[in-house]
N, C-alpha and C positions, 0 to 999 in steps of 0.2 A: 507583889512579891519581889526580892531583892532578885537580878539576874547572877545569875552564875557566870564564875568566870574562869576560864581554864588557857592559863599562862600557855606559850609558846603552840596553842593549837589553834583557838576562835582565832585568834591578832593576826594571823599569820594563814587563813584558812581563805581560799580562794575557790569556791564553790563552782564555778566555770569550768575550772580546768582541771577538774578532779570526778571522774564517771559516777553516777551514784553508788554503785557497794564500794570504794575507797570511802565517799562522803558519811555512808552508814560508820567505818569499820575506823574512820576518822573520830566522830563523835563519842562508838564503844569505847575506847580506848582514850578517849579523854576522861570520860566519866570512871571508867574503873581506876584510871590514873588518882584521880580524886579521890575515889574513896578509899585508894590503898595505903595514901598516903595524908590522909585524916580530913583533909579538908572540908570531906562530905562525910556524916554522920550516921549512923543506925538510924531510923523514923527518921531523918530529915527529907523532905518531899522535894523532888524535882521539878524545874519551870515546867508548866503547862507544853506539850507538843507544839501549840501553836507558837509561845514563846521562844522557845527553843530554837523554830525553826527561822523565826524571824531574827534571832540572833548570832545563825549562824550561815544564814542568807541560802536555805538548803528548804525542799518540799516539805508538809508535814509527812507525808507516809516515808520520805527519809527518816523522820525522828522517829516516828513510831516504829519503821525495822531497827533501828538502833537498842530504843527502848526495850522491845520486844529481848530483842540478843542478851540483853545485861539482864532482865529475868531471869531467862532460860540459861544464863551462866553464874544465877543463885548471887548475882549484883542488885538485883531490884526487888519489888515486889508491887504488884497491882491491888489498887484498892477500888473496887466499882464505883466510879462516879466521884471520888476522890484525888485519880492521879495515880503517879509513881513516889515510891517512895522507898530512900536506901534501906538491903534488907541489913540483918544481925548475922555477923561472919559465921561461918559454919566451925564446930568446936574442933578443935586440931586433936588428931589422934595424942594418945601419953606415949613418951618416950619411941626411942629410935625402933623397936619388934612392930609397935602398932605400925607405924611405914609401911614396912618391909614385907613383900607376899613369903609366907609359911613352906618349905621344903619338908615333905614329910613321904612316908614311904606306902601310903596310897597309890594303891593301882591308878587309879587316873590322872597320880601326876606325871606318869610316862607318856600323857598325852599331851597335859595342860602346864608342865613344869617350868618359872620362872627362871631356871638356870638355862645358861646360853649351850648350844646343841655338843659342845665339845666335853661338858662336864655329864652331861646323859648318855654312856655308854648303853642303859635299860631303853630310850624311848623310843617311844611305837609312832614316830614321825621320820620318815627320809629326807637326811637332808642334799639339799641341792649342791651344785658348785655355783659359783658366782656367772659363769655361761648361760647356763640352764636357769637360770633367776632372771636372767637380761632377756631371751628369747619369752620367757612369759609374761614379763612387765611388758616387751613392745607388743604382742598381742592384748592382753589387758588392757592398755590405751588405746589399741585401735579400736576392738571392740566398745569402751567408754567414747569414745569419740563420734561411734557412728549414730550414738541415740538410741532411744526404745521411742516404740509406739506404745501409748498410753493410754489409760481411760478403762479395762478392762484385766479382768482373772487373768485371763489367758484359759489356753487348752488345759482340764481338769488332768490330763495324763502328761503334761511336758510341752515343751519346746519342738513343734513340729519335724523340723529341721536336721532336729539334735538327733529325734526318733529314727528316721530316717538314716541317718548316720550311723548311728548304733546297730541297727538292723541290720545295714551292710557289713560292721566291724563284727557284729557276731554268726553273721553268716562264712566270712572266711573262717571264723574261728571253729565252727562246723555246726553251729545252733542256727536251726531253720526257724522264727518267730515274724508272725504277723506283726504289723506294725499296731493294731492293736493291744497285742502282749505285752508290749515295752510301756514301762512309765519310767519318767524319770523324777528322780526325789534328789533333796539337798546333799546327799553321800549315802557310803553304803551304812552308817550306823542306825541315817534314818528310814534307808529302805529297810533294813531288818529290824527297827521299831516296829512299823506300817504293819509289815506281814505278819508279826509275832501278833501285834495286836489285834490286825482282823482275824486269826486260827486258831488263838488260843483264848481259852477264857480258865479263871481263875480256877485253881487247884486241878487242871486238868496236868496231864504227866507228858514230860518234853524231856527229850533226851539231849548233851552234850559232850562234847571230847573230854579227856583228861591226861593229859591236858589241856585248856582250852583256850580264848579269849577271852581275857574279864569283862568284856565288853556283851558276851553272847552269856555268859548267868548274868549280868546286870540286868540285861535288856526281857530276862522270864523272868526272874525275880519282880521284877517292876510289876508285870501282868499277873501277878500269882500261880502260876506255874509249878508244880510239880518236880524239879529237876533229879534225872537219872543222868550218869558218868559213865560213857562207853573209853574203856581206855584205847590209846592212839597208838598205835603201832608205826614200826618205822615207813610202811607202805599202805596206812589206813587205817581205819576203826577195825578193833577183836569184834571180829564178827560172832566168832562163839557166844560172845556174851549180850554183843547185840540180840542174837537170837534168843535167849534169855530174857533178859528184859523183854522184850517184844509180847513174848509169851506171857509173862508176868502183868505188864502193865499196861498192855496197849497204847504206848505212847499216842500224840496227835501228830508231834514233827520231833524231827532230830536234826538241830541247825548242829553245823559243820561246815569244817571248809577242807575241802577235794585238795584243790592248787595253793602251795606253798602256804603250809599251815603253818600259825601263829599258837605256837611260839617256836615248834622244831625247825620252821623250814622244809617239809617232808612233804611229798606228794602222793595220794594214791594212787594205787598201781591200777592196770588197767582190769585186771582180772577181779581186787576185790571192789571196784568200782560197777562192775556189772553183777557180782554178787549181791552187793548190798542195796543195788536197783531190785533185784528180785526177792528181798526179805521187804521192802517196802510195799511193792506190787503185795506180796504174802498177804502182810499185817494192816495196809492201806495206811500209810504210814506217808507222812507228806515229808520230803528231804530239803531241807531250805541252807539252798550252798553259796558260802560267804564268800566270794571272787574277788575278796578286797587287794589280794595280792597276785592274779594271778595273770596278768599284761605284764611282769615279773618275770613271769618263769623265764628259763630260756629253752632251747628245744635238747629234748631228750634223745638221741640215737636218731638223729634228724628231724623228728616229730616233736614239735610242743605235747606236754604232757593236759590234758583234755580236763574240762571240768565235768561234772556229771552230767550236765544240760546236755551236751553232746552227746551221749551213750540214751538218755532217756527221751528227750526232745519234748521234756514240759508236761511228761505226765503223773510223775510223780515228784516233778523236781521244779521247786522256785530259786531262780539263777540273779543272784544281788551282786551286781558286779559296780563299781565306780573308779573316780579319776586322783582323788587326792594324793593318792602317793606318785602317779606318776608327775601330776601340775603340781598342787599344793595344797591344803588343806583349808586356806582360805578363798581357793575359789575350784577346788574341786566338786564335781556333779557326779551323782548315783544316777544307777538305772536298777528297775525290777522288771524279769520277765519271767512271765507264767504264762501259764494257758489262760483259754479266755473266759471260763468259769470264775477260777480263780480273781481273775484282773475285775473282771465285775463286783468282786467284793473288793478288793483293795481301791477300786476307785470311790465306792460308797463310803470308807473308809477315811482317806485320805483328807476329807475338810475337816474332819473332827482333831483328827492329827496334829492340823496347824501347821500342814507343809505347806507356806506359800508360792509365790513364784520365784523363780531364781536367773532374776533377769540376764545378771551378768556371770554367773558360772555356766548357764547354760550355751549361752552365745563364745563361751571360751572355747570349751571343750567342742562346741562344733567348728568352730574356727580352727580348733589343732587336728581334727578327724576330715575336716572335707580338703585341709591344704597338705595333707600328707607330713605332717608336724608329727603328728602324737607317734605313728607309729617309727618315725626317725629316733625320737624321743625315745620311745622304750627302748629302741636298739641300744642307744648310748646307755641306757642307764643299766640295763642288763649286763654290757661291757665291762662298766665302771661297778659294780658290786660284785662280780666273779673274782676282779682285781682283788678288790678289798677284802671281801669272804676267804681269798687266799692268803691275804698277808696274814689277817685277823687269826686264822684255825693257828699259823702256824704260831704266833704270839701267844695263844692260849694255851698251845701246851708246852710250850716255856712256860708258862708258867702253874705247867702240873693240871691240867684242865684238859676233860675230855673231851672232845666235840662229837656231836652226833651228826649222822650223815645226813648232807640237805640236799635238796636239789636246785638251790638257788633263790635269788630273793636277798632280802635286807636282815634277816636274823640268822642268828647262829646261838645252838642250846648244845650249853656246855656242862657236863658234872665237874663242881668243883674239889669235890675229892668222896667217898662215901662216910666217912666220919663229920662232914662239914654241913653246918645249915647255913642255909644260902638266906634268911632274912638275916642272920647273924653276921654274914659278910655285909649285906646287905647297911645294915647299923653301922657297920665299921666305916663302910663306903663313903657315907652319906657324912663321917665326922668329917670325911679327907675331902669333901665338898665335890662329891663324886654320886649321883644320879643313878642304881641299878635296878633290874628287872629280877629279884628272887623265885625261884619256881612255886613259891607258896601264892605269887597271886596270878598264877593259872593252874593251880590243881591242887587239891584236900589229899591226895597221895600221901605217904612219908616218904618215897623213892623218888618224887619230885622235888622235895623240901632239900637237894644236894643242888640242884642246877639252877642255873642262871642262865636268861636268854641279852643274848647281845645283839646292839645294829652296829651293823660293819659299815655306816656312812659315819658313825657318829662317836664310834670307841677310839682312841687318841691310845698312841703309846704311854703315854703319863697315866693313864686310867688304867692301860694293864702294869704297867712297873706298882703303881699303888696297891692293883689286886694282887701281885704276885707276895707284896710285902703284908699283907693281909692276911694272906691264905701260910704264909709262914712263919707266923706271930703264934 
């Protein structure tokens, strides 16, 4: 076979003085060079390994990771016992939209949204300051630096370590839990997968806020669930009507969240937080409380404002608490704590799931908990949103926007006027290349279908001068 010849790379390649993955990342890059630039063919077959490597004065299992790399980069293709050979380019999207990732006004593009965080005043991510992005990359390398041990699952319940950590962080926070109770999962979306999935089975009846999280009817939805709508009050679920349903439907759980709910910002009070502990005791009603925001809150009349897990202590209550809003969503870690009934099923649970190990979130979040990080961390961030949540209220009603009272946290739910539908703004938004949260995708209400929930990391005066000019068109 003719050798192959690849201008200003073989002529000039000094295999000595160049570590093997340069000598691998050398040879990639010449062969792709070639085919990108025609030299090398569709079906044309590449020299033999052993050629190759006697060609380029370099190991064969050099050539063979090279080889391997331009497969796995949809450059090659393997034929058994035939060689390599160049594959057929993959067919290019038509025209400039196939490119381009889609902005549409789906709920979970407040999660997933291709728009950069200043044009999403709607989304349900906090964003950092360029400080607080520096202090988690030098943690994030340190921890990547220091290696895993390998070779095994790990602990079916978590990160030993982390457990540990957690245990003490929710102990000051007044939940007394065995270090059994705690498991820790990839965030809190996927510890309230876990639990929805191991307690409810299909068409049984599950109760939800209204308004809620579109995240908490996705995740019954998925399992076939039943869903009933307890409406949310500025200080907790109508209990009147909880007791209602209860009676009606014998719900199995009523997921909620106690500390700064999504989408108000409102927290339950302490009084109907111990009522609604004893309509569950009542109806044997299991309470599963979304903590996703509530290292958040700030302290109320000196006292932080308490999640249920504190008032009940894990007997009627599963407490899903995690980190991503305070670290980042890319390497923030969930925890689940329940009693230890309960956790015997979620660990049975748990392989089927498909929650692996989570090498380096877990090793983060104990790193920011055992060095006194995380809870520095929430102070600043607490600071910095009460800022904001102040500028913000007052921006919004310049612009004719009512805010509802919060108690702190990254949202602000605002009426935009009682004649106004907020998907309608919502439309209008999204022409001016503007990102928002309409009350229609957390609550079937009509009296919700007026508000708009806002993050005050992320709403820019340009985003309110745009809605102001919107809402008086």
């Amino acid at each position: 076979m003719t050798s192959l010849s690849y201008p200003n790379d073989k002529d000039n390649f000094d295999a000595a003085s160049v570590p093997e993955t340069g000598q691998v990342e050398r040879i990639v890059r010449a062969i792709a060079a070639s085919i990108g630039d025609g030299r090398l063919i569709p079906d044309q077959r590449l020299p033999s390994i052993r050629a190759m490597a006697a060609e380029y004065g370099v190991s064969r299992d050099t050539v063979q990771r090279g080889y391997d790399k331009l497969v796995a980069g949809g450059h090659l293709h393997a034929r058994r016992g035939a060689g390599f050979y160049v594959a057929a380019p993959a067919p290019r999207p038509v025209g400039d939209s196939a490119a381009r990732p889609t902005v549409d006004l789906e709920p979970f593009q407040l999660i997933h949204s291709s728009l950069p965080p200043d044009r999403c005043p709607g989304s349900g991510v906090l964003s950092h300051d360029d400080g607080s992005l520096d202090e988690l990359h030098r943690v994030v390398r340190g921890v990547a630096s220091g290696g895993y041990r390998l070779g095994s699952y790990g602990d079916p319940a978590g990160y030993l370590p982390l457990r540990e950590q957690v245990q003490n962080k929710l102990r000051i926070d007044g939940i007394d839990a065995a270090l059994s109770s705690i498991m820790t999962v990839p965030g809190c979306v996927a510890g309230l997968t876990l639990v929805i999935r191991a307690f409810i089975r299909p068409r049984a009846f599950a109760l939800v806020e209204d308004p809620a999280s579109f995240i908490h009817t996705s995740v019954l939805l998925a399992q076939g669930a039943e869903i009933m709508r307890v409406p949310r009050e500025a200080d907790g679920p109508d209990l009147d009507v909880l007791r209602l349903l209860c009676e009606r439907y014998r719900p199995a759980m009523f997921l909620l969240t106690s500390v700064l709910h999504n989408p108000t910002g409102s927290s339950i009070s302490l009084h109907k937080a111990r009522k609604l502990i004893e309509i569950a005791a009542e109806f044997d009603m299991m309470l599963v409380d979304d903590a996703s925001y509530a290292d958040l809150s700030p302290s109320s009349g000196g006292r932080p404002v308490v999640p249920l897990a504190v008032l009940d202590q894990l007997d009627h209550v599963i407490h899903v608490g995690g980190s991503s809003h305070v670290l980042a969503p890319e390497v923030g870690a969930g925890f689940i704590v329940a009693n230890e009934a309960r956790m015997k099923l979620l660990r049975l649970f748990r392989p089927v799931q498909g929650l692996g190990n989570m090498l380096t979130q877990e090793r983060v979040l104990y790193r920011f908990l055992s060095d006194g990080l995380y809870r520095r961390r929430c102070e600043r961030i607490r600071t910095a949103l009460a800022q904001r949540a102040t500028t913000l209220r007052h921006a919004l009603a310049a612009a004719s926007c009512t805010v509802a009272p919060a108690g702190g946290g990254m949202f602000l739910w605002a009426e935009l006027g009682p004649e106004r539908s907020g998907i309608e703004v919502a439309r209008t938004m999204l022409k001016h290349g503007f990102l928002t949260a309409p009350g229609s995708h957390f609550s079937l209400g009509k009296s919700d279908n007026a508000y708009m929930r806002f993050n005050v990391t992320t709403t820019t005066p340009l985003a309110i001068e745009t809605l102001a000019a919107c809402l008086q068109a």
